[in-house]
C-alpha positions in Angstrom: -10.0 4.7 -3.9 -11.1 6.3 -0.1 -10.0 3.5 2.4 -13.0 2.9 5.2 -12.1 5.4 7.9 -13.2 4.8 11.6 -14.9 7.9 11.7 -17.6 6.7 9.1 -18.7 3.0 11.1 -21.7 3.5 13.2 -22.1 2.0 16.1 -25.1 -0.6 16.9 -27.6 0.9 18.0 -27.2 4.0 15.2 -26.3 1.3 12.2 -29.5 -0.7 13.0 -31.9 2.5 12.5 -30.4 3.5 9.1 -28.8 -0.5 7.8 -32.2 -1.3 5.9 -32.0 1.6 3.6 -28.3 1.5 3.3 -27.8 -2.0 2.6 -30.5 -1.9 -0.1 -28.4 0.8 -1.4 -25.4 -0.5 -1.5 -26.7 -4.2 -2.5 -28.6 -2.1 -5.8 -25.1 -0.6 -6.4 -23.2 -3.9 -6.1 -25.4 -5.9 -8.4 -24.8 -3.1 -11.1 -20.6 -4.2 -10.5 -21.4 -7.8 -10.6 -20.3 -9.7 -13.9 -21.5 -12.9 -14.2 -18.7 -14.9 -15.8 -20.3 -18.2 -17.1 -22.2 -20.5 -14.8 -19.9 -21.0 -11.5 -18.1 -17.7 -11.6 -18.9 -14.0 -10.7 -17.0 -11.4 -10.1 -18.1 -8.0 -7.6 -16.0 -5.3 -8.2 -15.5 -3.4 -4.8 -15.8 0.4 -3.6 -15.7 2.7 -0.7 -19.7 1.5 0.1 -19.7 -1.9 -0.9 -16.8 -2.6 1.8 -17.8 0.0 4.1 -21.1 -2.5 4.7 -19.2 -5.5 4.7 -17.6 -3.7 8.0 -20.6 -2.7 9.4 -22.1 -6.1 8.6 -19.5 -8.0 10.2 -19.8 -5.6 13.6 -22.9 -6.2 13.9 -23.2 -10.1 13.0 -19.9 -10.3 15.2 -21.4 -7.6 17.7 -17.8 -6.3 18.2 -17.6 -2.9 19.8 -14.0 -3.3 21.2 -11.8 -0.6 19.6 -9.1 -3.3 18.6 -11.6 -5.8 16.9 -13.0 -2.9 14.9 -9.3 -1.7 13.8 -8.5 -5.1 13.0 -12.0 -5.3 10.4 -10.9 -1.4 9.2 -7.3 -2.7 8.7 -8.9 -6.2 6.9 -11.3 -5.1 4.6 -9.3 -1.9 3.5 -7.0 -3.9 2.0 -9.8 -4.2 -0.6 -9.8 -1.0 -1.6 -6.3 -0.1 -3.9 -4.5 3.4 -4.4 -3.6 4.1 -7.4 -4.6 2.7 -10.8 -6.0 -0.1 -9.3 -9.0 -1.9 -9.3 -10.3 -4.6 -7.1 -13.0 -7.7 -6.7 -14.4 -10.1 -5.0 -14.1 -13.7 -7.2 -17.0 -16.5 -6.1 -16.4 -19.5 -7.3 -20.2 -21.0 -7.3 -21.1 -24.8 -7.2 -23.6 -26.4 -5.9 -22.5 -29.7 -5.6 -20.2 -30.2 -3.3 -17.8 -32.9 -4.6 -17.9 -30.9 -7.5 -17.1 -27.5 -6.1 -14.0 -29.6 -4.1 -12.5 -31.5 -7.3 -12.9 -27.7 -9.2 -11.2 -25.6 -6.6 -8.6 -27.7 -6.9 -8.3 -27.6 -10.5 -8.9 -24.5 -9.9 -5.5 -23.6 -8.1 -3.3 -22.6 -11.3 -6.3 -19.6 -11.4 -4.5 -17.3 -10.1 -2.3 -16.5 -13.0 -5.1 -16.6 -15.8 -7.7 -14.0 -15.1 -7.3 -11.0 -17.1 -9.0 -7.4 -17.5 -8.1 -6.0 -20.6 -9.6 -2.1 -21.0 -8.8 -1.4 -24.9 -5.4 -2.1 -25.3 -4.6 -2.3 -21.4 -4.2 -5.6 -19.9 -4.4 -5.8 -15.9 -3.2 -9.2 -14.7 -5.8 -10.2 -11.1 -3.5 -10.5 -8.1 -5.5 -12.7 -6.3 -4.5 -12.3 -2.1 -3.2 -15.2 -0.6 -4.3 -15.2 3.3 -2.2 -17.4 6.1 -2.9 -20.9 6.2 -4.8 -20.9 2.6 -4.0 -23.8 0.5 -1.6 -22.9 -2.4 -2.6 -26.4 -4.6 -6.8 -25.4 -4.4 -8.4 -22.2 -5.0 -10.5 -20.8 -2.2 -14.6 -20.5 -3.5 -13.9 -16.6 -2.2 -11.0 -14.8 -3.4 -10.0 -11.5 -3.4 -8.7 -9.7 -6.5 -6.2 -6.6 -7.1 -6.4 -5.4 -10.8 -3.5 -3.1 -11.5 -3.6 -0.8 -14.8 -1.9 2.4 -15.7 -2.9 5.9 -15.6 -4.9 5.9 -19.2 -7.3 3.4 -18.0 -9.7 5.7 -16.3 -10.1 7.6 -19.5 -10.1 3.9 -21.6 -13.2 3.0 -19.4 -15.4 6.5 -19.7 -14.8 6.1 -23.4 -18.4 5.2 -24.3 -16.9 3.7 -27.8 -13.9 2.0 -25.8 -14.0 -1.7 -24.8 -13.4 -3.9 -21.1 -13.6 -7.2 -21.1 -12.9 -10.0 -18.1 -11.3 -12.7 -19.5 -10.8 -16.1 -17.9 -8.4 -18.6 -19.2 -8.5 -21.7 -17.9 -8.3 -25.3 -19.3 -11.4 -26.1 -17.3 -13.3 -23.0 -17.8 -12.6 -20.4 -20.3 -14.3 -17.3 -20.7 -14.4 -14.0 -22.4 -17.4 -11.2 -21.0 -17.6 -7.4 -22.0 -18.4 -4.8 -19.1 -21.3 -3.0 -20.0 -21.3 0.9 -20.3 -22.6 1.6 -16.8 -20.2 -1.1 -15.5 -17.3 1.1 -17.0 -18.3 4.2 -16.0 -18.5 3.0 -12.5 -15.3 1.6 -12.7 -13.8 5.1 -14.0 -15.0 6.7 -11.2 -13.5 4.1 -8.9 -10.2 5.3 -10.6 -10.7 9.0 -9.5 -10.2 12.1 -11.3 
């Protein structure tokens, strides 16, 4: 996938005359890669767009227009977007409750080795990113996930006959949901030619 270049961020006063229609854009995009995986779970997968407005989004919240601090969101959020044959996502973990959100993430914590994309016969273990400081024995309610596949998954997802499924298998929440057509072929271009 195209990394964010520096090039392509607006500044301000630019982003704020076109962010309405590109947000809405990108937001109808990103709700046609989100997969709703049981009641407390989804799962965006990320592209060029979706995390070139999280960067705008975050100048402008942050109003950073110092060349280092806008680097440093480049460098941060590129880190989303894998080479290769990779995919990635953005995991929320979704409670309402608070005590229960608290005793699930850290139930939660032995995640990280049991979410699974499986494209026909492929199986693409998540690498979920560990940031400095997080907590290894709970599971943060926003993680960030690395899919790696091989080289026949691109054509495995354009397959309109072919299969993807997420699958999450957890003691305390296990569950199995099929990408749709549209949500494959999205992912295939994601993959490149």
């Amino acid at each position: 996938m195209r990394k964010v270049d520096r090039s392509e961020l607006l500044d301000l006063g630019a982003y704020e005359q076109i962010r309405e229609r590109f947000r809405n854009r990108v937001i109808a995009s990103k709700q046609l890669r989100r997969l709703q995986l049981g009641p407390h779970m989804s799962l965006v997968f990320e592209n060029h767009d979706t995390v070139l407005l999280q960067i705008q989004e975050m100048i402008r919240t942050e109003r950073i227009s110092d060349e280092r601090a806008i680097q440093h969101e480049l460098d941060t959020y590129n880190e989303l977007l894998p080479e290769g044959d990779k995919l990635s996502g953005t995991l929320f973990i979704e409670y309402d409750d608070s005590a229960q959100r608290s005793d699930m993430l850290r139930r939660f914590a032995s995640l990280r080795e049991q979410v699974v994309l499986r494209v026909g016969d492929l199986h693409g273990r998540a690498r979920f990113s560990v940031h400095h400081g997080e907590e290894l024995d709970r599971l943060p309610a926003v993680n960030y996930l690395i899919f790696e596949l091989d080289s026949g998954a691109r054509a495995r997802l354009a397959d309109p006959g072919g299969t993807a499924t997420l699958v999450v298998d957890h003691p305390d929440y296990a569950v199995s949901v099929a990408l749709s057509t549209q949500l494959r072929a999205e992912l295939a271009h994601d993959l490149g030619p």
